[in-house]
N, C-alpha and C positions, 0 to 999 in steps of 0.2 A: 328131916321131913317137915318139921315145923317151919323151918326156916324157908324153907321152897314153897310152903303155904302163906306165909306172909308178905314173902316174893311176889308171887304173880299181882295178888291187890295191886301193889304199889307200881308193878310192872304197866299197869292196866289203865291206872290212873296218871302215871308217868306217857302215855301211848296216847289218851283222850288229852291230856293237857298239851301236848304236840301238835296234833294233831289241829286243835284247835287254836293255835297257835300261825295255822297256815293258810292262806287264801286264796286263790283263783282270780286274776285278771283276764278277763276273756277279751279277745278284739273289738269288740264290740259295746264294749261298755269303760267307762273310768270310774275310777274309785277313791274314796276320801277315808279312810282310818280316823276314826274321833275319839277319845278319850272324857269322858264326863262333857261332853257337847264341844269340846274342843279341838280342833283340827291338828295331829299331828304327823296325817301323811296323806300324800298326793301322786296316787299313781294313775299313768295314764296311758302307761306301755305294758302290753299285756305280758303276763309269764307269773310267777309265786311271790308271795310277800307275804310280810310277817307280823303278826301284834301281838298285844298284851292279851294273856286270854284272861274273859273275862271283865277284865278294865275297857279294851281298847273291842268299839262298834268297828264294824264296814259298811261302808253306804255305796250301792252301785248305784250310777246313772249313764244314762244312752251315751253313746259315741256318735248313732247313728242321726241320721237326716230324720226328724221329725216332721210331721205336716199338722194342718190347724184352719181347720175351716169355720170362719168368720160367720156369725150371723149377719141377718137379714137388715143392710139400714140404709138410712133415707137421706139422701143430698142434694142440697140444691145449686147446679149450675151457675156461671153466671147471664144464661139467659133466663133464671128462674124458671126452667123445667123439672120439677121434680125428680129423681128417677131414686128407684129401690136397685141396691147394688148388695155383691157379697165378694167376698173373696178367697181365694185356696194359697196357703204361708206353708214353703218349707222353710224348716228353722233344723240347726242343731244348735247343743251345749258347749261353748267353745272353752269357758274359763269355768270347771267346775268349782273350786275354792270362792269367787266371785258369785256363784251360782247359787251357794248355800250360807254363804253371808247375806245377802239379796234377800232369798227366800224362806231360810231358813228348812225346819222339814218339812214343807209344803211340797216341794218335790216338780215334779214335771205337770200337776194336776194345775197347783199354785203358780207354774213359769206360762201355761196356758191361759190363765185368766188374763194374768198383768198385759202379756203380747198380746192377748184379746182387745183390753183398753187402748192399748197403743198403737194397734194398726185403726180401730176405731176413729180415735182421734186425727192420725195423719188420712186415713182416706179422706174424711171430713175435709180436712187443711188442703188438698193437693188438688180434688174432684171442685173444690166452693172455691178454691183462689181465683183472682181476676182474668179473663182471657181465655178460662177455660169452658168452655158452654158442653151441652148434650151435643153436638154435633161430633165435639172434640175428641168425647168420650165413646163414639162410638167411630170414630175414623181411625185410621193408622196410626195415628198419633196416641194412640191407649196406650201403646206398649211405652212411650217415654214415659208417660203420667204413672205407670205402674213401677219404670225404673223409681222415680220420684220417691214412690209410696216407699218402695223399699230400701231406699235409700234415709230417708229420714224415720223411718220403723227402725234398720239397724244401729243409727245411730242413738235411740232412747233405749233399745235393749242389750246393748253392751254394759250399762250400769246392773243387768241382770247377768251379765255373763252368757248370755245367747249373741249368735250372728243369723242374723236371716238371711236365706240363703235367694230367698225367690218370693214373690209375688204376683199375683196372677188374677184379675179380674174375671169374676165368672159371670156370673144373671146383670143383666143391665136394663132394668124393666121398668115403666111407666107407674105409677100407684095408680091402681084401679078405680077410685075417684077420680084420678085424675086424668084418665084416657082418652075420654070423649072429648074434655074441655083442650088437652093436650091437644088432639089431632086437627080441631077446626082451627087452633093458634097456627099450628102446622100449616094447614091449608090455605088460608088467610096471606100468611108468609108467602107462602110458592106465588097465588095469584101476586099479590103486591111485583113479587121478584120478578113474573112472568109479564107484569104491564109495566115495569121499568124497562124490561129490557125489549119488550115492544118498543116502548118510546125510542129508544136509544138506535134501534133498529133503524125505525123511521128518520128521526134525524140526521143519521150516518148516511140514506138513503138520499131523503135531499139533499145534503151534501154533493152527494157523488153524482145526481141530475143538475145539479147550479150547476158543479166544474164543467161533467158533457157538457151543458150548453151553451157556458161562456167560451169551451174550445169549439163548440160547431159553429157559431158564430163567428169567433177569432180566425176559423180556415175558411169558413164561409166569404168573410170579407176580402180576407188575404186570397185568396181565388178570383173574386171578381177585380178585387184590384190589378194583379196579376194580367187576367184576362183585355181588362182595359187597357192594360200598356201593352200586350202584345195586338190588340188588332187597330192600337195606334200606329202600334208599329210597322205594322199589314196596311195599313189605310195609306201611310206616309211613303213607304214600300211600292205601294201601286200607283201612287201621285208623282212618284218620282222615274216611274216604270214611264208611264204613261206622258210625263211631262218630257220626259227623252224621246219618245218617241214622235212624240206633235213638234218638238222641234228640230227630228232628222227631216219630216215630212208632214209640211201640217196637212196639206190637203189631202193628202191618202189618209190620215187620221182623222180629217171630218168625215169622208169615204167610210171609213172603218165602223166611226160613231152614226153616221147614218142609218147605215145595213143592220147595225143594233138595233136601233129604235124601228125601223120594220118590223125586226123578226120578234119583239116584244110586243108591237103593236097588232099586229096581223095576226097573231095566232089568237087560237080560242073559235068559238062558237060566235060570239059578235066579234065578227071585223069593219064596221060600220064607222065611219069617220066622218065627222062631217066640218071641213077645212075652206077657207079660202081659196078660190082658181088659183091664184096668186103666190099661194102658201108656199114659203121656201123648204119643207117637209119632204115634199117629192120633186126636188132639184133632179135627182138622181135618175128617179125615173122616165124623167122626161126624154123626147130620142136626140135632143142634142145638147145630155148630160149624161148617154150610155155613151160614146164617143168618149167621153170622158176617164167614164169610171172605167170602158175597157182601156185606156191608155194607161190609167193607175193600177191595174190587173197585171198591163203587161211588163208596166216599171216594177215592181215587186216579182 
């Protein structure tokens, strides 16, 4: 009986020293076993493990995607527009061992500050480099400036044992001193840009009035030139019509040219002529030059 009372004690204390001998990795967490502040295990696959009880700490940290919302700060473009910017950081803990050298037991509170400073910094570096204005920062082009951000954010906190996963520009805001003076620089801009390109307007415009009218010119001349040689060609055409003909028959041709100049001359409201008795005009008419003209009538 005594013996079985001395048992259980020892049973008891052999059960709590086991017991606490055993630890929990959950999925969702990794774990570092310390011994007097010194690292002698590194689990990062969930399931049981085992320490010193008593000698040997367990230190959990996240596995999980953490986030990290950036206060509020001020950057200046390089078209010197101020603007107040913030930003939302996922991060996880990717090298715990690196993690806790880094930080020591500061923990995840301490891995927030430092990646505080440091996207600090790089927005600073990325938003104020050359080529990048407020315009830039509020066009499509944010998201590369953001790749940027995070891209040289992960590369300073890998020395902490963090990878950043994402970066994400949120408030993009003028500083309220400086709204008004902001928006008439703004306005000032657009006019300038809107009478440039008036000008530009206008001079493309006479441009395109000189060309019309050195080509309406160019067809205008080429037309009458044109023209000139075809009713040279009509003129020469008809003199040579006509010069055939006065030499099948000149007389019936002055005949012909005669009765012209009547039926030119007679018509109209004045037909009033006032000619020499004499006048060789009205050969034709005369009655012994109808004798004539009907014998030229009847040759034809």
């Amino acid at each position: 009986m005594r013996k079985i009372t001395l048992l259980i004690p020892i049973l008891l204390v052999a059960v709590v020293v086991a017991l606490s001998s055993i630890f929990i990795v959950d999925e969702r967490e990794k774990v570092l076993v310390l011994r007097f502040g010194q690292i002698k295990q590194e689990r990062i696959e969930p399931g049981l493990g085992f320490k010193v009880p008593l000698l040997d700490e367990v230190v959990r940290y996240e596995d999980r995607i953490l986030s990290l919302e950036t206060p509020v700060i001020e950057v200046t473009p390089a078209d010197d527009r101020r603007l107040e910017v913030d930003a939302f950081v996922l991060y996880r803990i990717s090298d715990i061992r690196q993690f806790r050298q880094a930080l020591g037991a500061g923990g995840e509170f301490q891995a927030a500050e430092q990646l505080n400073d440091i996207l600090d910094g790089q927005i600073r570096a990325v938003l104020g480099s050359q080529g990048v204005t407020s315009n830039t920062i509020l066009s499509p082009e944010r998201a590369g400036l953001m790749d940027q951000i995070r891209n040289r954010a992960d590369n300073r906190a890998k020395a902490l044992g963090l990878d950043v996963v994402d970066v994400r520009l949120r408030q993009t805001n003028l500083p309220e001193q400086n709204f008004d003076a902001t928006l008439q620089r703004m306005i000032a801009e657009r006019e300038r840009e809107a009478t440039d390109e008036r000008a530009r307007g206008r001079e493309a415009a006479q441009r395109v009035r000189a060309t019309a009218d050195r080509t309406y010119e160019e067809i205008l001349s080429e037309a009458r030139r044109d023209a000139r040689i075809i009713e040279g060609e009509a003129d020469a055409e008809r003199n040579r019509i006509f010069a055939e003909a006065y030499g099948q028959d000149p007389e019936f041709f002055e005949f012909y040219r005669s009765l012209s100049a009547y039926e030119q001359s007679l018509t109209g409201r004045n037909s009033s002529m006032v000619l020499s008795p004499d006048s060789e005009f009205f050969n034709y008419l005369r009655s012994d030059q109808g004798a004539v003209a009907k014998q030229a009538e009847d040759a034809q």
